[in-house]
N, CA, C, O and CB atoms as a CASP TS submission, in Angstrom:
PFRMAT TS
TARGET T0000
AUTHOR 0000-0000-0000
METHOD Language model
MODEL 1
PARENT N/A
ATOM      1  N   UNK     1    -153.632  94.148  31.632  1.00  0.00           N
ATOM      2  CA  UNK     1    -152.734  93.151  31.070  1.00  0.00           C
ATOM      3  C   UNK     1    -153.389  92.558  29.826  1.00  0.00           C
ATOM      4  O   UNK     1    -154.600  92.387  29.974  1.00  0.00           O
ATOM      5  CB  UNK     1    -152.397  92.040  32.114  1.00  0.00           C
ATOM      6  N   UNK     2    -152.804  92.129  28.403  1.00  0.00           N
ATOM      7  CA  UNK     2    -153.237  91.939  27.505  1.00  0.00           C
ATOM      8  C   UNK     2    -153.181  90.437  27.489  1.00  0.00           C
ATOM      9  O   UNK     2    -152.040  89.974  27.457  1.00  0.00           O
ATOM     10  CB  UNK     2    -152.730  92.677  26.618  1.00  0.00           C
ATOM     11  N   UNK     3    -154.292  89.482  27.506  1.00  0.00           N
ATOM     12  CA  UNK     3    -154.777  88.212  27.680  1.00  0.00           C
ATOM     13  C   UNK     3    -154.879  87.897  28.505  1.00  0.00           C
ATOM     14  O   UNK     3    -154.980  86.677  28.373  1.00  0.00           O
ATOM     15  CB  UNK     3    -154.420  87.438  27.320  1.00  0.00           C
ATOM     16  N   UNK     4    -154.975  88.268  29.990  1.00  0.00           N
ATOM     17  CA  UNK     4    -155.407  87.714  31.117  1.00  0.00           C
ATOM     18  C   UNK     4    -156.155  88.899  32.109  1.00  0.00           C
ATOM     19  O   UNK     4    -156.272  90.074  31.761  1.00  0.00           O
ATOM     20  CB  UNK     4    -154.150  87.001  31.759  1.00  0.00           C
ATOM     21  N   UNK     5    -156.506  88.493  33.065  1.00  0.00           N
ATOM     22  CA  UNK     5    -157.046  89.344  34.037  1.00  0.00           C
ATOM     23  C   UNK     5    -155.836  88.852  35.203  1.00  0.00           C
ATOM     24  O   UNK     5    -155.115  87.856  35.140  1.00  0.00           O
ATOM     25  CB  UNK     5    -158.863  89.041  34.405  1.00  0.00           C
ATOM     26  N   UNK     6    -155.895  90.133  36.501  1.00  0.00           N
ATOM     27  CA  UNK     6    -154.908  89.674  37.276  1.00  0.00           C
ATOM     28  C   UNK     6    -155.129  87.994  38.163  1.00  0.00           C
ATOM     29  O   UNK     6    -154.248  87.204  38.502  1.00  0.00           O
ATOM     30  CB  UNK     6    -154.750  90.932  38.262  1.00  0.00           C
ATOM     31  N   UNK     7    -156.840  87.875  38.360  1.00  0.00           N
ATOM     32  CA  UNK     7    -157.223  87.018  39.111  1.00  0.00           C
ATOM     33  C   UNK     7    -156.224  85.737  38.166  1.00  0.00           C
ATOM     34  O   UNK     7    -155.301  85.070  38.632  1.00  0.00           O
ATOM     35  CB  UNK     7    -159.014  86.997  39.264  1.00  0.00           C
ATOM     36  N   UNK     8    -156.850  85.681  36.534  1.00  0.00           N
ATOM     37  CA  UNK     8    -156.138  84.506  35.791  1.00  0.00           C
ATOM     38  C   UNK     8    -154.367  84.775  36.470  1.00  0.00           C
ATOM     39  O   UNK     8    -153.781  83.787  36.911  1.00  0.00           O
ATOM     40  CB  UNK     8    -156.342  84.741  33.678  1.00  0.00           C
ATOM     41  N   UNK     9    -153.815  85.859  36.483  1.00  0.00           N
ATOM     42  CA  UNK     9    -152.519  85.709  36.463  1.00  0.00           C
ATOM     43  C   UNK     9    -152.082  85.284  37.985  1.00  0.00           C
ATOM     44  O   UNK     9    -150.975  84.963  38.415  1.00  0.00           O
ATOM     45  CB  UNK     9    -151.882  87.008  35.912  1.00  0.00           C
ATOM     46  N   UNK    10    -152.980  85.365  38.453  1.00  0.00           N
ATOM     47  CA  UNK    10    -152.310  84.663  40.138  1.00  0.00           C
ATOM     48  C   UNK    10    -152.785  83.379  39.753  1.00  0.00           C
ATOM     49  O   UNK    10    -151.874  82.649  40.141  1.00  0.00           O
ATOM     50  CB  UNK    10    -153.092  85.276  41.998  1.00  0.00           C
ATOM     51  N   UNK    11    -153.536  82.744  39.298  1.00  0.00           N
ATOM     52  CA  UNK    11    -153.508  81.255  38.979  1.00  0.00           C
ATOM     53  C   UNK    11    -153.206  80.864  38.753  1.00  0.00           C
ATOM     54  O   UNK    11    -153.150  79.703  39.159  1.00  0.00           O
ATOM     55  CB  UNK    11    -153.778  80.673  38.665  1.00  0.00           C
ATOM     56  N   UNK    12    -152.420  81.477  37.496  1.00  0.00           N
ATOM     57  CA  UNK    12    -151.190  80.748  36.615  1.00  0.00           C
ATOM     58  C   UNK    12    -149.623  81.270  37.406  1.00  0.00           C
ATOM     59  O   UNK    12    -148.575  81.174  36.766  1.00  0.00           O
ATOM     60  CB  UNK    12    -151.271  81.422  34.649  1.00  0.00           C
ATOM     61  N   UNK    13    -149.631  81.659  38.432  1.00  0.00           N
ATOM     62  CA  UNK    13    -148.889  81.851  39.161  1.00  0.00           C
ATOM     63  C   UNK    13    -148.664  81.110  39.923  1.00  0.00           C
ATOM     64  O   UNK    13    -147.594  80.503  39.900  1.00  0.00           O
ATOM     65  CB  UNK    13    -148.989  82.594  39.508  1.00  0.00           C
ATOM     66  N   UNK    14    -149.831  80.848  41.105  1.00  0.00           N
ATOM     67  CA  UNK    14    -149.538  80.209  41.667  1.00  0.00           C
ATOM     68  C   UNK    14    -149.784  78.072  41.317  1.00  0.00           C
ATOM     69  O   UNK    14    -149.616  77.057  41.994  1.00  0.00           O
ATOM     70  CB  UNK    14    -150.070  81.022  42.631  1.00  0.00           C
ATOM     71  N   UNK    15    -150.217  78.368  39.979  1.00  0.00           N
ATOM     72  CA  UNK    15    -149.967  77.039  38.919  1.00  0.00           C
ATOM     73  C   UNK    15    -148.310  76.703  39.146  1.00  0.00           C
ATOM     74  O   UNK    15    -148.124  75.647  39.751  1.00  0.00           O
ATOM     75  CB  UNK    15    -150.338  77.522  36.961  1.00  0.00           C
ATOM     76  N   UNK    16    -147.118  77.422  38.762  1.00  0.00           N
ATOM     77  CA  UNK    16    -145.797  77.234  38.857  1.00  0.00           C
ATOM     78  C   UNK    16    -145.190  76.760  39.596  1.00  0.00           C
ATOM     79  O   UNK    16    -144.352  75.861  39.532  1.00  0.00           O
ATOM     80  CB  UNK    16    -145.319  77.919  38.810  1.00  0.00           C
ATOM     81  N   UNK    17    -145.904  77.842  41.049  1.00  0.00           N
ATOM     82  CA  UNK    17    -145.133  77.790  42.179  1.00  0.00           C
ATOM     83  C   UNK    17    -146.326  78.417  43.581  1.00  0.00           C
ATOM     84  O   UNK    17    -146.575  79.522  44.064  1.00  0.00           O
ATOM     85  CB  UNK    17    -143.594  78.836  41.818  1.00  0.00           C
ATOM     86  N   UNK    18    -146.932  76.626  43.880  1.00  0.00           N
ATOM     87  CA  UNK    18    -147.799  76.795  44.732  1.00  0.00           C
ATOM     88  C   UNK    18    -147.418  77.762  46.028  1.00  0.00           C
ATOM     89  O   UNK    18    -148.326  78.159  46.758  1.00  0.00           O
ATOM     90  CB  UNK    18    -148.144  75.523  45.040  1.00  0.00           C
ATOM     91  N   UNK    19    -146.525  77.995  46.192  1.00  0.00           N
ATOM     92  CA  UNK    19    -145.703  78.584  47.812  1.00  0.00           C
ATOM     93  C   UNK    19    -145.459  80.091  47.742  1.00  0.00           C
ATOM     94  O   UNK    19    -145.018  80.758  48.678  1.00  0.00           O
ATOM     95  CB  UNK    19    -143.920  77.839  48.132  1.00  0.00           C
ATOM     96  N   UNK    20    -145.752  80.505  46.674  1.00  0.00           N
ATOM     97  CA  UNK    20    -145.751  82.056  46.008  1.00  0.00           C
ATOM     98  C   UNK    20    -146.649  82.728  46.911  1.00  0.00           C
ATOM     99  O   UNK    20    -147.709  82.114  47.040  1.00  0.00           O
ATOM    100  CB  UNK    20    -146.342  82.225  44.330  1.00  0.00           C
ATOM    101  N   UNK    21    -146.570  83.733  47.540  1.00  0.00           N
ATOM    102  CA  UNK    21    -147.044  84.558  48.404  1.00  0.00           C
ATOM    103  C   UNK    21    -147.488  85.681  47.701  1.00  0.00           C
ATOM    104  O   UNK    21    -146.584  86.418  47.308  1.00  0.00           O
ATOM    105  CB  UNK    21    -146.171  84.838  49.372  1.00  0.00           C
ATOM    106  N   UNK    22    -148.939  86.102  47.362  1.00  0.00           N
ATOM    107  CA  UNK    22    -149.778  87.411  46.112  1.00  0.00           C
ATOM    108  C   UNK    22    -150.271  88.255  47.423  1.00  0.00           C
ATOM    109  O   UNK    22    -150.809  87.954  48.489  1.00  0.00           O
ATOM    110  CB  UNK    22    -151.603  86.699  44.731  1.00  0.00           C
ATOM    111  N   UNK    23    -149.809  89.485  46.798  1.00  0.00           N
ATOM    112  CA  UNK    23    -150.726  90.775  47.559  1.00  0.00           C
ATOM    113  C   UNK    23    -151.532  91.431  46.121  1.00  0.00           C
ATOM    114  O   UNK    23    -151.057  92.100  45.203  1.00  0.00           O
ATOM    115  CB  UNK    23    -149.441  92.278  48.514  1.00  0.00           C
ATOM    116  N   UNK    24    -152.768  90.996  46.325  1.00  0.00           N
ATOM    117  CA  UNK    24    -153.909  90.926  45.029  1.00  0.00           C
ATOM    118  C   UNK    24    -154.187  93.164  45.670  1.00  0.00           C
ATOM    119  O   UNK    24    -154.515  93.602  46.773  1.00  0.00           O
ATOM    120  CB  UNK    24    -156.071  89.039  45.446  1.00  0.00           C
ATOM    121  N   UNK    25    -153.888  93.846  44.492  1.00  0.00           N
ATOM    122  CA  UNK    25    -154.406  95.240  44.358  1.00  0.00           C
ATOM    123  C   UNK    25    -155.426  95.334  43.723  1.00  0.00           C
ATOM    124  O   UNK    25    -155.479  94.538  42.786  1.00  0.00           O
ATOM    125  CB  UNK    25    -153.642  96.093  43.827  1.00  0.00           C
ATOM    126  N   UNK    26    -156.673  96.289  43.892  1.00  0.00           N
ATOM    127  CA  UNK    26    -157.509  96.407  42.991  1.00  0.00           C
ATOM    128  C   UNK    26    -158.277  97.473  42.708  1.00  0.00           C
ATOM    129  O   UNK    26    -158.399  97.936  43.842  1.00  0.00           O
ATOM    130  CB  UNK    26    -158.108  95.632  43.099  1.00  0.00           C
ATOM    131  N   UNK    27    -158.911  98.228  41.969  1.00  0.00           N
ATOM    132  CA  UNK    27    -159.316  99.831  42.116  1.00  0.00           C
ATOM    133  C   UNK    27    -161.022  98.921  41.788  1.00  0.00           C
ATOM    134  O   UNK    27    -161.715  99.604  41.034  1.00  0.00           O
ATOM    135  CB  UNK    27    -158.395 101.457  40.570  1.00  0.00           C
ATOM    136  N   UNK    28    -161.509  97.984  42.094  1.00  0.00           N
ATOM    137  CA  UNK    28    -162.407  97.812  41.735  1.00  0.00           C
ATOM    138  C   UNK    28    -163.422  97.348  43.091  1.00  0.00           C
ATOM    139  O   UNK    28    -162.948  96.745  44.054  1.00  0.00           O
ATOM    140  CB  UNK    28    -162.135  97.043  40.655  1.00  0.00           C
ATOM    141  N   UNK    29    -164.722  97.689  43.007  1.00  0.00           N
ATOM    142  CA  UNK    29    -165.485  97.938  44.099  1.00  0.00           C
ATOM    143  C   UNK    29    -165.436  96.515  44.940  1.00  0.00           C
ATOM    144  O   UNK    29    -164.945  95.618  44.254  1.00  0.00           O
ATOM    145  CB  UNK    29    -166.973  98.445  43.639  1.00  0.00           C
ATOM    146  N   UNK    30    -165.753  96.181  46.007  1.00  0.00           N
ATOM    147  CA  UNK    30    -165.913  95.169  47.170  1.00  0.00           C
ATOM    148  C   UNK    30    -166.966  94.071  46.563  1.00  0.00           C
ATOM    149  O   UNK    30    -167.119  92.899  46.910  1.00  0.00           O
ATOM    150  CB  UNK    30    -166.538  95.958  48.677  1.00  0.00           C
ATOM    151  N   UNK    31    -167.498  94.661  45.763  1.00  0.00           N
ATOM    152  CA  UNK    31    -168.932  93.496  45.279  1.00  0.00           C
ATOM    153  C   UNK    31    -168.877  93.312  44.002  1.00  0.00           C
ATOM    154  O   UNK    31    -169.853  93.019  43.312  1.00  0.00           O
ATOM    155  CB  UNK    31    -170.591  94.016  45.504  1.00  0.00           C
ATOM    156  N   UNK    32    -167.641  93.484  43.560  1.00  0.00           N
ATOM    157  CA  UNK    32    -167.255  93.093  42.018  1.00  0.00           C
ATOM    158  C   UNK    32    -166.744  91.767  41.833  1.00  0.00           C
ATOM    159  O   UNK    32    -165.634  91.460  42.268  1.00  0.00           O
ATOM    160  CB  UNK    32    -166.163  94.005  41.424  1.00  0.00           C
ATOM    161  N   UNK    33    -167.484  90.954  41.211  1.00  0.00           N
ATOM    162  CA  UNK    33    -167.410  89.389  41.252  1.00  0.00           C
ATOM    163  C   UNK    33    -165.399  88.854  41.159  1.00  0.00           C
ATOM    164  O   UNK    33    -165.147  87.747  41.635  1.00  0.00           O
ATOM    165  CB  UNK    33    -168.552  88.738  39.515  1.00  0.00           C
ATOM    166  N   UNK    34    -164.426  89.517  40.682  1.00  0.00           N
ATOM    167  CA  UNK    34    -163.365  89.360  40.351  1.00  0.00           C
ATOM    168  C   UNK    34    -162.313  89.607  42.026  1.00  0.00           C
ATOM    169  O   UNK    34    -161.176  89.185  42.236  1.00  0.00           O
ATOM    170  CB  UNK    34    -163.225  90.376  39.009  1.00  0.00           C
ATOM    171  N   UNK    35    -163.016  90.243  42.768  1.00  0.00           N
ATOM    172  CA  UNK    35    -162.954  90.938  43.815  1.00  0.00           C
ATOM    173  C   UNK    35    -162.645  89.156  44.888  1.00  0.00           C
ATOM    174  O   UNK    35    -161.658  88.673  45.444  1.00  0.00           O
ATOM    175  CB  UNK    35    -164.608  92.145  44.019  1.00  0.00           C
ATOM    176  N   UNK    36    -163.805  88.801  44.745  1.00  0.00           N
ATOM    177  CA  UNK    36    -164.529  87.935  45.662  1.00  0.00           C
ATOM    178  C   UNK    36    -163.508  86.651  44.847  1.00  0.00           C
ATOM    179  O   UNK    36    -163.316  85.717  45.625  1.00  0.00           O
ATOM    180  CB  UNK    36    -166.590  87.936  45.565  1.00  0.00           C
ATOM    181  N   UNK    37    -162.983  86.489  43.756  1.00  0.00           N
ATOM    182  CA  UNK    37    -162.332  85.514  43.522  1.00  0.00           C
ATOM    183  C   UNK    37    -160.481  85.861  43.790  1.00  0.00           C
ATOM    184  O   UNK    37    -159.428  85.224  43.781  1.00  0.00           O
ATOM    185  CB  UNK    37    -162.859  85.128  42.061  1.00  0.00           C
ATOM    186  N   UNK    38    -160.775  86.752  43.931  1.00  0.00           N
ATOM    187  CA  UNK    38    -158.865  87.321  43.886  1.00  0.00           C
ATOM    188  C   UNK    38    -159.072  87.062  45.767  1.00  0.00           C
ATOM    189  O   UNK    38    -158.356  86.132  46.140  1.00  0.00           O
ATOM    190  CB  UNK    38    -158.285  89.874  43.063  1.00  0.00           C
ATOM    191  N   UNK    39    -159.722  87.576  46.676  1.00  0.00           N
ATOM    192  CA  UNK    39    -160.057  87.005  48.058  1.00  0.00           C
ATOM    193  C   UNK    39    -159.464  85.869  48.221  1.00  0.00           C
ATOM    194  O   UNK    39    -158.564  85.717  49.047  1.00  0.00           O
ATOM    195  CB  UNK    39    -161.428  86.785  48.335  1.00  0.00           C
ATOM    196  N   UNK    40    -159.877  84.989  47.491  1.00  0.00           N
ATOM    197  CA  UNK    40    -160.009  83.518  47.790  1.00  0.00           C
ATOM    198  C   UNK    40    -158.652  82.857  47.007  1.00  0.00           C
ATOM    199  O   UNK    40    -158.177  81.811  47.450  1.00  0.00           O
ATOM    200  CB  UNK    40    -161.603  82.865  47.169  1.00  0.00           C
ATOM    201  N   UNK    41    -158.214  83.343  46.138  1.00  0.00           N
ATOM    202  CA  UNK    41    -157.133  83.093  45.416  1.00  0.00           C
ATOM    203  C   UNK    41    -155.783  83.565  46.328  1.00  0.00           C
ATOM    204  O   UNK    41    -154.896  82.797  46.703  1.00  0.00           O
ATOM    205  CB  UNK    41    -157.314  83.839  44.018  1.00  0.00           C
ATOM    206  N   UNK    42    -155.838  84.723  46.537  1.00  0.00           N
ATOM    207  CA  UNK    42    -154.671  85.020  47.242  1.00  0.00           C
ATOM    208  C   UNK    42    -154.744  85.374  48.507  1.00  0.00           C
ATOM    209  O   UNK    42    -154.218  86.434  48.845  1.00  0.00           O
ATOM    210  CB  UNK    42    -154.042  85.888  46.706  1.00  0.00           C
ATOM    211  N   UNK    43    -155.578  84.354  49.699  1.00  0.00           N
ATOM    212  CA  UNK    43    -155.622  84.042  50.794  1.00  0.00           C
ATOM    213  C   UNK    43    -156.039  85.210  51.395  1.00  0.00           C
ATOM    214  O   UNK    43    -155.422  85.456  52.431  1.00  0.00           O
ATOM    215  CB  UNK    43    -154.566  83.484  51.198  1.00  0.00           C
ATOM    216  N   UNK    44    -156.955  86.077  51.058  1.00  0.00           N
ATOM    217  CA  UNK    44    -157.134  87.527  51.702  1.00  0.00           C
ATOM    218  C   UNK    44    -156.025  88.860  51.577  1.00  0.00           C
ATOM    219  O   UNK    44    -156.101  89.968  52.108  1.00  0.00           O
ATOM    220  CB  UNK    44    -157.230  87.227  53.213  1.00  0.00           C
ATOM    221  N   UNK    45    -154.928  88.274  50.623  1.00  0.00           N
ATOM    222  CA  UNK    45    -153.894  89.597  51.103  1.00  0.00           C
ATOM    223  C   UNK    45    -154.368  90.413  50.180  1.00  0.00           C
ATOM    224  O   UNK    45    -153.497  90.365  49.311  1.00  0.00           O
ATOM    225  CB  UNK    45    -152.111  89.484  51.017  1.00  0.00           C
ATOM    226  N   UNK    46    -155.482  91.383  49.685  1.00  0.00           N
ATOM    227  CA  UNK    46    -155.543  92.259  48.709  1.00  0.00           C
ATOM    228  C   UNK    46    -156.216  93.418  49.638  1.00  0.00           C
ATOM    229  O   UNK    46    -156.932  93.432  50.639  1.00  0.00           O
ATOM    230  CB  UNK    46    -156.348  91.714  47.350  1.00  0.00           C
ATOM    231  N   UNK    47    -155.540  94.493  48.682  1.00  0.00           N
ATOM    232  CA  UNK    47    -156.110  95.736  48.942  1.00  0.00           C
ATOM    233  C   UNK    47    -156.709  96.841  48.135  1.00  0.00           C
ATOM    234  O   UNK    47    -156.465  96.932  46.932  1.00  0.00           O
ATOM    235  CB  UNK    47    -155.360  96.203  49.459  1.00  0.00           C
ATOM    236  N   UNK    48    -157.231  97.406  48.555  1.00  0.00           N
ATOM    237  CA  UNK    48    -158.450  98.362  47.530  1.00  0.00           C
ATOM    238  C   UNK    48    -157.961  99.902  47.424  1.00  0.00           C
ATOM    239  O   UNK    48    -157.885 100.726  48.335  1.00  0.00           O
ATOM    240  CB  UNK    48    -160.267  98.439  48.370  1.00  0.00           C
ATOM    241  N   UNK    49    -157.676 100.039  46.169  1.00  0.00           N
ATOM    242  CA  UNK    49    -156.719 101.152  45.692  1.00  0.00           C
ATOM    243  C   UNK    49    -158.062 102.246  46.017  1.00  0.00           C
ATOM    244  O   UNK    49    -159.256 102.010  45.830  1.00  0.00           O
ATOM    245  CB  UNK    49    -155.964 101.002  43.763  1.00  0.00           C
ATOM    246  N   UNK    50    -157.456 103.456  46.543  1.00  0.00           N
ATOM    247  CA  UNK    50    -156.206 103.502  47.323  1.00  0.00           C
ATOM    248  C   UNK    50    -156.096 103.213  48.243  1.00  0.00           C
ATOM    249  O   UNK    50    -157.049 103.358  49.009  1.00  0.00           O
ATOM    250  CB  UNK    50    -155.711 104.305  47.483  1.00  0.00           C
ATOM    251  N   UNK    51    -154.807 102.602  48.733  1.00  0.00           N
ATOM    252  CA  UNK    51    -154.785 102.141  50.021  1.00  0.00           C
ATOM    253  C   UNK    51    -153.301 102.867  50.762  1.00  0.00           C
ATOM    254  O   UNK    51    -152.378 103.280  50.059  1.00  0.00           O
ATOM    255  CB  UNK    51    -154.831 100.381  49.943  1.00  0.00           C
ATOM    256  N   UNK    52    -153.284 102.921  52.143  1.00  0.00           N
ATOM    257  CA  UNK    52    -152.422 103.233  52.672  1.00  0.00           C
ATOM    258  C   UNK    52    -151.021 102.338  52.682  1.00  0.00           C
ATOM    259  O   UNK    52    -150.996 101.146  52.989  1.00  0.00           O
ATOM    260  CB  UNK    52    -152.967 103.468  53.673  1.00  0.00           C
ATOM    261  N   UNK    53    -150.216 102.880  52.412  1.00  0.00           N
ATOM    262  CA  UNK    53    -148.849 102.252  52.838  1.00  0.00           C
ATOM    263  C   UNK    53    -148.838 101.522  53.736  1.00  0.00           C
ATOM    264  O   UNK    53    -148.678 100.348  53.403  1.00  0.00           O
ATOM    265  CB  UNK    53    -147.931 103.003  53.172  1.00  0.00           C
ATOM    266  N   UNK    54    -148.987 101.783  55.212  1.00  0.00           N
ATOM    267  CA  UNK    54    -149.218 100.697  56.390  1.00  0.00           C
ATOM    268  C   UNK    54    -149.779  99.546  56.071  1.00  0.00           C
ATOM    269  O   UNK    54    -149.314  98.445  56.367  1.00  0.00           O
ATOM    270  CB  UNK    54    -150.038 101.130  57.431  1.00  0.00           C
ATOM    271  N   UNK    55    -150.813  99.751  55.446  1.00  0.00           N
ATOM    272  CA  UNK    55    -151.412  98.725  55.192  1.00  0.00           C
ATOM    273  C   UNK    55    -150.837  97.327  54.806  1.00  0.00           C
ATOM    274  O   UNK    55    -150.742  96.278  55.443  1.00  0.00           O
ATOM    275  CB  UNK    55    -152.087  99.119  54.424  1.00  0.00           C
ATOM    276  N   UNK    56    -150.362  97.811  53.077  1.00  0.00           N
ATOM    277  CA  UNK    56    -149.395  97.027  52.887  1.00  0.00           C
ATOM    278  C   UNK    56    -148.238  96.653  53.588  1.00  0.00           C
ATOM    279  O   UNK    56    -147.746  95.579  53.239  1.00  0.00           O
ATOM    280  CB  UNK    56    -149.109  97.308  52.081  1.00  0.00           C
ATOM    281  N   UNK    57    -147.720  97.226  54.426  1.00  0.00           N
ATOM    282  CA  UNK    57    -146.512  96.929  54.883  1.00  0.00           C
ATOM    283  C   UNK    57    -147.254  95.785  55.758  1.00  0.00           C
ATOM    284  O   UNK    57    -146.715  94.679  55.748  1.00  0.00           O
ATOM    285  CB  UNK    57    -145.577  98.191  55.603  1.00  0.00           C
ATOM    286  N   UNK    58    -148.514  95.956  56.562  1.00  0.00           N
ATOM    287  CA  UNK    58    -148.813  94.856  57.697  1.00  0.00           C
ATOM    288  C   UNK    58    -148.781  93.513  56.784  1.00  0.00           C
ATOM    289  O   UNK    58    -148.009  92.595  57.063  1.00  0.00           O
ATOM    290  CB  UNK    58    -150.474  95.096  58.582  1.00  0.00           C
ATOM    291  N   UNK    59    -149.439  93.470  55.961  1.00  0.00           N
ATOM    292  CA  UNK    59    -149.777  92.585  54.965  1.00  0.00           C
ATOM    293  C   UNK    59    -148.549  91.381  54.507  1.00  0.00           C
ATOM    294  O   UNK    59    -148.556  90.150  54.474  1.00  0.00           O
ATOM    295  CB  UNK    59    -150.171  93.536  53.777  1.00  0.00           C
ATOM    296  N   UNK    60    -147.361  92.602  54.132  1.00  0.00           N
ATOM    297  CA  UNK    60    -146.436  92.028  53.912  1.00  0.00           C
ATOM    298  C   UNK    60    -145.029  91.342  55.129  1.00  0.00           C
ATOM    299  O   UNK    60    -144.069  90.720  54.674  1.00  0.00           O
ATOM    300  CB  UNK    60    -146.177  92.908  53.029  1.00  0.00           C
TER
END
């Protein structure tokens, strides 16, 4: 995304509209500092590309 990272864009997301429900995706490793803040930002719902369909569906 051009001027933000996704972590910024769930912030300013959930800036709008605190009650917004994020399933945070990411192709980036478990110990990647952006990782550990998208966690905490979007209440644990993220998953690590690739991920299974089920997955998401439990999630959601």
């Amino acid at each position: 995304m051009p001027g933000m990272n996704g972590v910024e864009a769930c912030r300013e997301i959930l800036n709008v509209s605190k009650d917004t429900k994020i399933v945070f995706m990411t192709a980036y490793e478990q110990k990647h500092p952006l990782v550990g803040e998208a966690q905490n930002i979007c209440s644990g719902n993220l998953l690590h590309k690739p991920f299974k369909i089920a997955d998401l569906l439990t999630i959601l």
